[in-house]
C-alpha positions as CSV (number, residue, x, y, z in Angstrom):
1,X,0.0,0.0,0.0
2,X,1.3,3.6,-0.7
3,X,0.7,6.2,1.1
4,X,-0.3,9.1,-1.7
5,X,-0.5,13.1,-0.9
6,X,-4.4,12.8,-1.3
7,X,-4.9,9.3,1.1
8,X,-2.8,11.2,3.8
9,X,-5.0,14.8,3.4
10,X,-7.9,12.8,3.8
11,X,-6.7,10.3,6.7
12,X,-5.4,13.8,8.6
13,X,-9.2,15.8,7.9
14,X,-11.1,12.4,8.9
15,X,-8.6,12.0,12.3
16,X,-8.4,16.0,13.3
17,X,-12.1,16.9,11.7
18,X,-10.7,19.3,9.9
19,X,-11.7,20.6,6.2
20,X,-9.9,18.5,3.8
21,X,-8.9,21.8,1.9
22,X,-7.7,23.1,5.0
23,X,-5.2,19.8,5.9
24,X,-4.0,20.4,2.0
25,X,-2.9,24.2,2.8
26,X,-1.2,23.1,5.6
27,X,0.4,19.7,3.8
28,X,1.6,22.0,1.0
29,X,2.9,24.8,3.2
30,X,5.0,22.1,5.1
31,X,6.6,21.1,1.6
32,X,7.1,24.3,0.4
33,X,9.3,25.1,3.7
34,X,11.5,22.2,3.4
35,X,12.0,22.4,0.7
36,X,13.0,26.4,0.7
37,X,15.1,25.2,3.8
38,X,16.6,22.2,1.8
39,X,17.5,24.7,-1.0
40,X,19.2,26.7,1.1
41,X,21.6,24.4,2.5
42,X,19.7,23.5,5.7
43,X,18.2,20.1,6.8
44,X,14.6,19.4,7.7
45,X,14.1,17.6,10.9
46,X,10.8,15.7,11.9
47,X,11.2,14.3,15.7
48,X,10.6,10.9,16.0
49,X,10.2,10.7,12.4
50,X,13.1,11.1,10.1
51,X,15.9,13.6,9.0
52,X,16.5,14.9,5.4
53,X,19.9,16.4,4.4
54,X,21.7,17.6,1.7
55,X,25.1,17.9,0.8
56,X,27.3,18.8,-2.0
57,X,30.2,16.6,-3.1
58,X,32.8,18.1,-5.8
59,X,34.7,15.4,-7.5
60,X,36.2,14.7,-10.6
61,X,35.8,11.4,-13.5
62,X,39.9,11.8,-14.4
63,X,42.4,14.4,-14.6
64,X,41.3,15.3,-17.7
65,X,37.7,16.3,-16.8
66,X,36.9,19.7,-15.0
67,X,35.2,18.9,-11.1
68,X,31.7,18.3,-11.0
69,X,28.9,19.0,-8.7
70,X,27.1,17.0,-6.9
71,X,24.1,17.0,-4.5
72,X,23.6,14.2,-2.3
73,X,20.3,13.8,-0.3
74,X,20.3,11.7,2.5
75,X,17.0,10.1,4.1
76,X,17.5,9.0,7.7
77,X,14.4,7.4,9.7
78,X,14.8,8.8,13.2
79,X,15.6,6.1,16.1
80,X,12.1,6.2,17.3
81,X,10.8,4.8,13.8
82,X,13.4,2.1,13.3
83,X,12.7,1.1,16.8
84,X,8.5,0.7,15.9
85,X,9.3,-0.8,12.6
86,X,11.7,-3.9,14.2
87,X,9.1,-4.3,17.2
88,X,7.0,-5.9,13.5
89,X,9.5,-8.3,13.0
C-alpha cells in the first residue's frame, strides 16, 4: 500500500475533523518550507520521524575532466521509527 498526498489529506481531515482543503494548505505549506530550507543548505528535521539532508560533493571522472557538482540527499528514519518498525518483526 502507498501512502499518496491525497490518502494522507484525507486520513489527517477524517482524524483532526478538519476541512480537507484546510489539511492540504497546511500539507503543501510544510513542503514548500523544506523544501526552501533544503535549498538553502539547511536540513529538515521531523522528531521521531526522520531527517532529510543535503550535501554537495565536488569530484572529478579523471584528470582530464573539470570537477563536477554534486548534490547528495540523505534520508534517515529517526531512532524512534526504526525502533517501531523492528518491534514488527
Amino acid at each position: 500500500m502507498t501512502l499518496t498526498k491525497n490518502k494522507m489529506v484525507r486520513e489527517v481531515g477524517r482524524r483532526t475533523r478538519l476541512k480537507n482543503r484546510d489539511v492540504q494548505m497546511m500539507l503543501e505549506a510544510l513542503i514548500e518550507v523544506g523544501t526552501e530550507e533544503l535549498i538553502g543548505g539547511g536540513r529538515v528535521e521531523i522528531e521521531h520521524f526522520m531527517v532529510i539532508d543535503v550535501q554537495t560533493i565536488e569530484r572529478a571522472a579523471n584528470c582530464l575532466l573539470p570537477k563536477r557538482r554534486f548534490r547528495q540527499i540523505t534520508v534517515r528514519a529517526s531512532k524512534a521509527l526504526r525502533d517501531k518498525l523492528n518491534e514488527l518483526d
